[in-house]
Steps between C-alpha positions, in 0.01 A plus 500: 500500500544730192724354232738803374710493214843612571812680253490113357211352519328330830706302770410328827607248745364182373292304745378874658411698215635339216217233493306328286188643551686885456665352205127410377381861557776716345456198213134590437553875555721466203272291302251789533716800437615286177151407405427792248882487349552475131720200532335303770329282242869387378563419922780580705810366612584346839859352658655460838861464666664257737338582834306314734175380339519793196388191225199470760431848487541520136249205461245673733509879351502324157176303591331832654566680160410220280137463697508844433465423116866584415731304333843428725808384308697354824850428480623141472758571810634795693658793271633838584259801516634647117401155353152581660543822349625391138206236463271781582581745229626280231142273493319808519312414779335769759699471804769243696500411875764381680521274828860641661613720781814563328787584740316503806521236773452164432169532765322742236323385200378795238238571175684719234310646209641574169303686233448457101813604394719310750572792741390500845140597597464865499326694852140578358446124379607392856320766680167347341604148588550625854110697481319166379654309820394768694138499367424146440401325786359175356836404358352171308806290306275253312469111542732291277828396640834564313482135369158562344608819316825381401317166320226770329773647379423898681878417628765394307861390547742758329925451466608813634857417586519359146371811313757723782746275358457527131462899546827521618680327235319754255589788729807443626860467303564141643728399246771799555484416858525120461797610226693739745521206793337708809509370847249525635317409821115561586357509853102424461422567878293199439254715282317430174788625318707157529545255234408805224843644383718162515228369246677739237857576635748334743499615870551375808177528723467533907225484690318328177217276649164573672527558877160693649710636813775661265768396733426716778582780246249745374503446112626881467822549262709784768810493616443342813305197325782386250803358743463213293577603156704798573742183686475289188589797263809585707623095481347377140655735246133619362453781274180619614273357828064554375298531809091493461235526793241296578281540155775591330411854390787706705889453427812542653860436337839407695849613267738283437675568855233396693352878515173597589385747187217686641196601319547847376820345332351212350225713355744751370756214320171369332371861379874569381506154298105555314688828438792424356520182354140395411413917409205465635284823563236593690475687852611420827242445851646459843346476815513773729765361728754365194821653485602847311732313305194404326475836415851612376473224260205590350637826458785435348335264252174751416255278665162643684492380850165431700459483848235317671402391825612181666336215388570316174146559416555831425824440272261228282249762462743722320643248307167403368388851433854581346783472285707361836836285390586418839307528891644407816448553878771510787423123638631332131192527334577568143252512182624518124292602201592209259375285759220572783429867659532238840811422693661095426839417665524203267503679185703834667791221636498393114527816384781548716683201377449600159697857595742356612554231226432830256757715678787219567561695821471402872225643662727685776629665187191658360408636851826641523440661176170665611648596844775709270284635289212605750658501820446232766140515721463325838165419533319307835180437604394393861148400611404620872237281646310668733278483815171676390394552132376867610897597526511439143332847426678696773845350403442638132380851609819508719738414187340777288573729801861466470712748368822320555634173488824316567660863453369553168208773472174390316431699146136378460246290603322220301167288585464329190473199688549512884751830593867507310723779557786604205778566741849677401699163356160281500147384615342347776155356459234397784217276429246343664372157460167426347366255766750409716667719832814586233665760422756461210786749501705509150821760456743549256815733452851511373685368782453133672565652892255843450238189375538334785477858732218570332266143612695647851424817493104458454483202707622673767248784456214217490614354798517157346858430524 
């Protein structure tokens, strides 16, 4: 079985891939593609979340790289992926691993890799972990237990939740929001992310405790996933609802009405706040299937605008090469300069608390003010499972055979990143999924009904409906 890294690092069923012995090969392959690195001799940092045996895993990959002669500073207890990331970069130490599947299913268990500078690991580094699996076929882990390395001091404890902690109350304006009296309420999924932001402001919490089967509920912050806070918003008289996924690296916000604000307008009330109140500079990166609000913003305001392919890889590689002030990606994914070129949902839901405390408006408000300003964009996205992975192909040479859709003529074609076609009054984007028999289908104009023809309109020409 060949272990592939996907957009975000490398996931599997636990029990049928996700074992330990895979865990101890991609562990060693790392090890060895890190051997030669400038930092290794300071070690690297290693954490896990709140699934099903992840401190296990953590202890096992941790011994493999420690036999391997490098140091491991473990975590003292789960933490979210950016604390993984922060430790990384701020003790200077070569590279960070982290035990979590993030959002998936509670049955899948996952190895994340963050690089140097706290991003996430970029293609070529992972394409040479991937070669050294494929060529080694003696795959030894050394002979001394976790216990034994822990007690000769190769692994040691670290407080990672405690340092996450601290850097938010350097970070983050928790005295104007503590000041202004939000209400707020924070849905951890139960992720890493809970019992972080009520150690520095007031909030109530659901969904705040460790549970390996999530619920029944995939640890994913999208609409159909947040019943339970959007319920609570509408009957508790909260300012702002905070949702994180399962590591705690992804976002989504509720307004004050119980209202589901998507993605493209969270990223674009953030951008418009660094903007305008903090005047911050720098540019602007987007993935390729973010909204063109994104765009009209950064025109108004003077701001270069990248975009890159889908992956937040690809956004933290910019960031890190340049002068970036803000990156974010169309699943909630958002990076800021002044704090990691890596998406966190804790410190992005303080941030947002701190706007709003800064503003002294309600959050419907500022959305309203955007929508006036910029228009108002109705953006979906659908995911099509389907029966054979080889349909992926022929489904995305279909869409970039189209010359019409949903009554609106296509301008141009795009392959960036899968097949997108500018349309008359908006986009429609078709994507394949790396591994799995999935095709993702994203769209986005100025009217909510021609959204909604458009996911008809090319269903129906797939067949799929």
């Amino acid at each position: 079985m060949a272990i592939k890294f996907g957009t975000d690092g490398w996931r599997a069923i636990i029990a049928d891939e996700f074992t330990f012995e895979n865990l101890k090969k991609i562990s060693k392959s790392t090890a060895i593609a890190f051997n030669n690195h400038p930092k290794i001799k300071n070690g690297i940092s290693l954490g896990y979340d709140t699934r099903f045996l992840s401190r296990e895993f953590a202890e096992c990959s941790a011994a493999v790289f420690a036999n391997h002669g490098i140091k491991v500073y473990l975590t003292d207890s789960f933490v979210t992926t950016p604390t993984v990331s922060l430790l990384t970069r701020d003790k200077n130490l070569a590279c960070g691993v982290m035990i979590t599947s993030s959002h998936n299913p509670a049955k899948y268990n996952g190895f994340k890799l963050k690089d140097e500078f706290g991003g996430s690991m970029g293609g070529e580094q992972l394409k040479n972990i991937e070669s050294i699996m494929e060529s080694d076929t003696g795959f030894e882990y050394g002979e001394k237990s976790f216990g034994e390395l822990l007690s000769e001091g190769k692994i040691s404890y670290t407080e990672g939740r405690k340092y996450f902690i601290d850097t938010l109350r350097t970070k983050i304006d928790t005295d104007v929001i503590r000041n202004f009296g939000l209400k707020i309420l924070y849905d951890a999924m139960f992720g890493s992310g809970q019992g972080m932001m009520d150690e520095v402001i007031n909030l109530k919490t659901l969904r705040g405790e460790v549970n390996p089967s999530f619920g029944g509920c995939s640890p994913e912050p999208v609409l159909k996933n947040l019943s339970l806070i959007i319920s609570e918003m509408k009957s508790g008289n909260y300012d702002i609802g905070i949702v994180t996924d399962g590591d705690a690296d992804r976002i989504a916000i509720i307004d004050e009405h119980g209202n589901f604000v998507d993605a493209q307008k969270t990223f674009a009330l953030l951008l418009t706040y660094l903007i305008e109140n903090k005047k911050m500079t720098g540019g602007v990166v987007r993935g390729f299937s973010s909204s063109e609000l994104i765009k009209k913003i950064c025109t108004k305001h003077g701001l270069k605008l990248h975009t890159v392919s889908i992956g937040f890889k690809y956004i933290s590689e910019l960031m890190i090469k340049e002068d970036i002030l803000i990156g974010a990606e169309e699943s909630g994914g958002i990076g800021l300069k002044f704090h990691l070129p890596e998406r966190d949902g804790i410190f992005n839901g303080m941030m947002f608390c701190e706007m709003l405390a800064v503003k002294k408006k309600k959050l419907s408000e500022l959305i309203s003010e955007i929508e006036n300003e910029f228009g108002k964009y109705f953006y979906k996205r659908v995911d099509q499972h389907l029966s054979d992975n080889s349909l992926k192909a022929k489904l995305t040479e279909l869409t970039k055979q189209q010359k019409e859709i949903a009554g609106m003529k296509v301008i141009s074609v795009d392959e960036l990143d899968g097949c997108k076609l500018i349309l008359e009054k908006g986009w429609l984007l078709v994507r394949a999924s790396g591994t799995e028999p999935l095709l993702r289908i994203y769209t986005e104009t100025f009217d909510e009904d021609k959204t909604d023809e458009v996911l008809k309109d090319i269903t129906t020409k797939f067949n799929l409906n």
